[in-house]
C-alpha positions in Angstrom: 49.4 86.7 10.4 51.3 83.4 11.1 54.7 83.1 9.9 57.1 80.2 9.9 59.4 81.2 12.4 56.3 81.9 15.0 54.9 78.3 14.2 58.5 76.9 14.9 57.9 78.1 18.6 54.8 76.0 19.0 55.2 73.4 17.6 57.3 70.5 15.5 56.4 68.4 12.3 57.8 65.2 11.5 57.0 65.3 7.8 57.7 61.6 7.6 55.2 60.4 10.1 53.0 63.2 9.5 52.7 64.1 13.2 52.5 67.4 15.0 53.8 67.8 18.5 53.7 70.6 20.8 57.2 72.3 21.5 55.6 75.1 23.8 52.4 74.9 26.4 50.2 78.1 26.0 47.7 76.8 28.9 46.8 73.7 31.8 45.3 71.7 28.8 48.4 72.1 26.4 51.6 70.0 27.4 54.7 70.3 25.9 55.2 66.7 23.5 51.4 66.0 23.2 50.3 65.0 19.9 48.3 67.8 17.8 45.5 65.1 16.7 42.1 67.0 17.6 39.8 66.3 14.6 36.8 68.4 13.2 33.6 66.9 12.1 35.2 65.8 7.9 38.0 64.4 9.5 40.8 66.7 9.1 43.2 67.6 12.1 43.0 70.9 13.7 46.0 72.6 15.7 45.3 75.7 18.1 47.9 78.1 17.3 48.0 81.9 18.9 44.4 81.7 19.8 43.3 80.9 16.6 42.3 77.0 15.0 44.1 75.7 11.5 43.6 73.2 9.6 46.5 70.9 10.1 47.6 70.5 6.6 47.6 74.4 6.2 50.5 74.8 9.1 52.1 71.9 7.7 52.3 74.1 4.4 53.6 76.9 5.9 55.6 74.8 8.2 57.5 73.1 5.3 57.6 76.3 3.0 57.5 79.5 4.3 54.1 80.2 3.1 50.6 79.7 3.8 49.4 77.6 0.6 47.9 79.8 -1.7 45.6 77.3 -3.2 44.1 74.1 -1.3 46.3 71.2 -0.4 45.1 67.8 -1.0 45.7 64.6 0.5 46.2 62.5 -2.5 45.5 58.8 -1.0 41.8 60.2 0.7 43.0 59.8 4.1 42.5 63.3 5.6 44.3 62.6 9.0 47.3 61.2 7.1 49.5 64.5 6.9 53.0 62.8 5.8 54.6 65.5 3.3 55.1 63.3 0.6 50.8 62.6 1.0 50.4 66.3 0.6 50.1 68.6 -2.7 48.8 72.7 -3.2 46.5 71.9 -6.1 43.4 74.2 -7.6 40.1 73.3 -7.0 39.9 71.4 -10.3 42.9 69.5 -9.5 41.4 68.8 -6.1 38.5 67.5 -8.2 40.2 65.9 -9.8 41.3 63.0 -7.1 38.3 61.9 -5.5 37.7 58.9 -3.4 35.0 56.5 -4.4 31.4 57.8 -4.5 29.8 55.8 -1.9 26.8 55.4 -3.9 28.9 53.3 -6.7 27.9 50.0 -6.7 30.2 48.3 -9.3 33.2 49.6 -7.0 35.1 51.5 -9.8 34.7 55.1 -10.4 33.1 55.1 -14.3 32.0 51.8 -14.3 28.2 51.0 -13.6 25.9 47.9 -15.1 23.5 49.1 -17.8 20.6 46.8 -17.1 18.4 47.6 -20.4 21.7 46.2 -22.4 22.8 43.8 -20.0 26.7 45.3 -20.0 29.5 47.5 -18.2 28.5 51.7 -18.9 32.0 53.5 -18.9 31.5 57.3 -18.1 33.9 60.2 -17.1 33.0 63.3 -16.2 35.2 66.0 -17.2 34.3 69.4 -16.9 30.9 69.4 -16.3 29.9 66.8 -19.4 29.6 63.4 -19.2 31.9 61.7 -21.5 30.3 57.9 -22.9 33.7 55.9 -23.2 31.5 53.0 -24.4 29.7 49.8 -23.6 31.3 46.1 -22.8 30.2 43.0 -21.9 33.1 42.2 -19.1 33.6 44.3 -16.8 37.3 43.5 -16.7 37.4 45.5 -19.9 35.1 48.1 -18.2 37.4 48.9 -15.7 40.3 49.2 -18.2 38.6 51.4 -20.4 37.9 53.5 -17.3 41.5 53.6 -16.1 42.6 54.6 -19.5 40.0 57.2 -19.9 41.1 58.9 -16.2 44.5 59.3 -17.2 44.2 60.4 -20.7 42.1 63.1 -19.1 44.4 64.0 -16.5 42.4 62.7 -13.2 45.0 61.6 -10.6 46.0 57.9 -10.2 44.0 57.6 -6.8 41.1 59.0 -8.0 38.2 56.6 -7.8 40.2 54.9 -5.3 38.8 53.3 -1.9 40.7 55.2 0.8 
């Protein structure tokens, strides 16, 4: 297993840029000061460490605390290649669910909000859990959008969640 001090050897973490560099060269393709940036196929950065592949995020975790994270970590603005420490959170599953990114099926572009057609007005839902919550019905969707944001928080969804990023 991969501990903290090992890690140190390979490589170094600027948890303000959220960059990864190599400290040590383990073959001809590996230079020392090349960036870690190799991304796999959902966007997430992977680093070759003792012969073995991490997600980025993980060793940053480690990296930062002395452990690997015991839950997931989550990206809380969406961007999965952005790996600044203050972007970066261990968080359950339902936590994780908890801030998504815009469903790129949503067409009113907030998360809750869609246009009811048979009533001609704004639908606000949440789901929480599993259920579908009906926050209610308005005319504007100024109001809509409102009611959504209030009914996010008061349900304890993250402030990103729903956001574009």
């Amino acid at each position: 297993m991969l501990s903290q001090s090992e890690l140190k050897k390979h490589i170094h973490y600027n948890p303000d840029t959220g960059i990864i560099t190599r400290i040590l060269s383990t073959s001809n393709r590996v230079k020392v000061g090349s960036v870690c940036d190799n991304k796999n196929n959902f966007g997430y950065i992977r680093v070759g460490i003792c012969g073995r592949r991490y997600q980025a995020h993980t060793v940053i975790w480690l990296y930062m605390t002395g452990k690997f994270p015991k839950k997931q970590v989550d990206h809380m603005n969406h961007i999965r290649d952005d790996n600044r420490w203050c972007n970066l959170r261990e968080v359950t599953s339902r936590e994780n669910s908890l801030n998504c990114k815009l469903s790129k099926n949503n067409t009113s572009g907030f998360s809750g909000v869609s246009w009811n057609p048979l009533n001609n007005n704004w639908r606000v839902r949440v789901m929480v859990l599993g259920e579908t919550i009906n926050v209610g019905s308005y005319r504007s969707k100024t109001i809509a959008i409102n009611k959504s944001k209030q009914a996010y928080k008061y349900y304890g969804f993250h402030e990103n969640h729903g956001s574009v990023s």
